[in-house]
C-alpha positions in Angstrom: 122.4 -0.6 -73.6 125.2 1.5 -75.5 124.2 5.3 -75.9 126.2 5.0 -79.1 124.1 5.7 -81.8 124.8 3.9 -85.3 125.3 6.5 -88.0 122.5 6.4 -90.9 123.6 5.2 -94.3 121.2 5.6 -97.1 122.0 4.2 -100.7 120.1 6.1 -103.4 120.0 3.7 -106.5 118.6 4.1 -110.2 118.3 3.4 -113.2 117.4 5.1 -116.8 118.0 9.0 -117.0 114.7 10.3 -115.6 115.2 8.4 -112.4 119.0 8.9 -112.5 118.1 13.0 -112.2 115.3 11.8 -109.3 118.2 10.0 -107.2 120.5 13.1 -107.8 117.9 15.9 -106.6 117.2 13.3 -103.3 120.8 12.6 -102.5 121.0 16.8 -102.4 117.8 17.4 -101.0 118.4 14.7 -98.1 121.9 16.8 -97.7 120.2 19.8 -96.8 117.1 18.4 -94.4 119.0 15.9 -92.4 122.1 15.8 -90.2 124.3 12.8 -89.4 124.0 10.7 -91.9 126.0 9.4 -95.1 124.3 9.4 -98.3 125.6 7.5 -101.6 124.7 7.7 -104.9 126.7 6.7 -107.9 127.3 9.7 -110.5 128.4 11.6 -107.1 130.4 9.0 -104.9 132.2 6.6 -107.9 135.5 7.8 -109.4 135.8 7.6 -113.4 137.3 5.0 -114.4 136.5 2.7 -110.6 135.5 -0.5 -110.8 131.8 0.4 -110.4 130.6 -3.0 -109.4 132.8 -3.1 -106.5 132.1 0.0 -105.4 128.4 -0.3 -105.4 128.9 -3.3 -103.5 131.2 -1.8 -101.0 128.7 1.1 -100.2 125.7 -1.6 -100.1 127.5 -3.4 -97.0 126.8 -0.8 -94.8 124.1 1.0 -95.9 121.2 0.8 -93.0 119.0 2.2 -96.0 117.7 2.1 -99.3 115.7 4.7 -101.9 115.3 2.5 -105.3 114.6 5.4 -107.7 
C-alpha cells in the first residue's frame, strides 16, 4: 500500500445569484479551514472569455468532490 496520499479536489457548483454568492463564501471559507486540497469554482477559476463548458468539464475529471449549491 502507497503512503502517497491523493490530493483532495472539491468542485463547488451553482446556479442562480443567491447560490452563486453561497458557492463563493464556501470556496473562501474552505480556503481558510482546510490544507491540501484544490478547490474550484467558476466566477474564480474560469478566464473571461474561456470556453466555459470545457473548462467545467476539465475541472469535473478530477475532482474527488462535489458541493451542488
Amino acid at each position: 500500500m502507497s503512503a502517497e496520499v491523493d490530493e483532495l479536489r472539491v468542485f463547488v457548483s451553482w446556479s442562480g445569484e443567491r447560490s452563486k454568492t453561497i458557492a463563493l463564501a464556501l470556496h473562501s471559507w474552505l480556503r481558510k479551514v482546510t490544507q491540501g486540497a484544490r478547490y474550484w469554482v467558476s466566477p474564480k477559476d474560469i478566464e473571461g472569455g474561456s470556453l466555459w463548458d470545457l473548462e467545467i468539464a476539465a475541472s469535473l475529471r478530477p475532482a474527488t468532490l462535489g458541493s451542488p449549491s
